[in-house]
N, C-alpha and C positions, 0 to 999 in steps of 0.2 A: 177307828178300830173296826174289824170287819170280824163278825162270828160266824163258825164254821161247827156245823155240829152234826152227830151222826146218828142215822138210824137204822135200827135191826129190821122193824118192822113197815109195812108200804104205810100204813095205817098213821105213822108218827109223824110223818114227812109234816102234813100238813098241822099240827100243832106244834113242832120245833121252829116252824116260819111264824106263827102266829103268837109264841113267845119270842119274836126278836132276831131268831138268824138269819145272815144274809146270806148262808149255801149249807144245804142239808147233803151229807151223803148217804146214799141209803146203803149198807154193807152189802146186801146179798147182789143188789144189782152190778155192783162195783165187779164183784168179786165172779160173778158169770161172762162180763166184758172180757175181764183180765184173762178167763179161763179159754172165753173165745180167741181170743186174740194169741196165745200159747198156742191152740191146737191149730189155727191158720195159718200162721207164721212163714210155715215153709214156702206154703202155697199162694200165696194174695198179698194186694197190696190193701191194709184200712185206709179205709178214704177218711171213715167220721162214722165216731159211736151216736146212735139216735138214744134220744131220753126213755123209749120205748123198749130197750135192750133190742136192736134191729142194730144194723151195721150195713153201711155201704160199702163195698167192697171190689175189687177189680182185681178180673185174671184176666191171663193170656190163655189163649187157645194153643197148645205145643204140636199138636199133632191135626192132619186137615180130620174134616167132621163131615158128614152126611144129614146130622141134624138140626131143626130148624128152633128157632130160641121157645117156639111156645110146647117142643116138647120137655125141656126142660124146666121150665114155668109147671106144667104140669107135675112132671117125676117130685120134683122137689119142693113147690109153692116159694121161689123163692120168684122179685120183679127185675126183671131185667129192664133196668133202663135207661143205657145205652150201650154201643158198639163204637171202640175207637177203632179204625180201617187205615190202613195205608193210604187209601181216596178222599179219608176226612171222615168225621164223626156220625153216626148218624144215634139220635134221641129219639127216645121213644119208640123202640123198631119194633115191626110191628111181627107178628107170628111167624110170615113165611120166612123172615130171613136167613139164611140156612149160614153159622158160624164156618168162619176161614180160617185157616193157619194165620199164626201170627196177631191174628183181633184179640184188642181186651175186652174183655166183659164187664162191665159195671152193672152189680145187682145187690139187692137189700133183700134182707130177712135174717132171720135168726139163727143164732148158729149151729140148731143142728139141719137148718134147711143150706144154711151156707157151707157146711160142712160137706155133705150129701152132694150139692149140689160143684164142688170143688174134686168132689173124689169122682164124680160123674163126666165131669168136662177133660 
């Protein structure tokens, strides 16, 4: 038998395991993922909700760009970290690489930086 228990507060999490459950949900964080993932929907693909309420997330680039990934690093505080190319992948890129037509973006952060950062791109 597997117990599944919920919590309102971040505070419980850790008392709900230590009476016995073997998966706590915590409501509010649930319920901000679910909220992100509604408002992105149109726009991104989720890759993977992080336990941290962060999301990695992947767009394409629809239109050619002029700017380079660490300015949007900055605008937004969102990590870019990687660029799929029509040439092959590149991880971890580094500031100067200036976005093309066509690349997807894979980057984490939260979702009003992924938001921002989606309605930017």
């Amino acid at each position: 038998m597997r117990i599944l228990a919920r919590a309102n507060e971040p505070a419980s999490v850790d008392k709900l395991y230590r009476a016995g459950a073997d998966y706590v949900a915590l409501l509010p964080t649930i319920a901000g993922q679910a909220i992100g993932r509604i408002v992105l929907a149109d726009n991104v693909t989720i890759l993977l909700d992080l336990p941290n309420g962060e999301m990695v997330i992947m767009k394409h680039v629809m239109r050619p760009n002029i700017r380079d990934v660490s300015w949007y690093t900055r605008k937004t505080g969102v990590r870019i970290i990687g660029i799929e190319r029509s040439s092959g992948p590149i991880v971890m890129p580094d500031g100067q690489i200036v976005l093309a037509h066509d690349d997807a973006i894979i980057a984490v952060g939260n979702n009003e930086q992924l938001k921002t950062f989606t309605h930017l791109l």
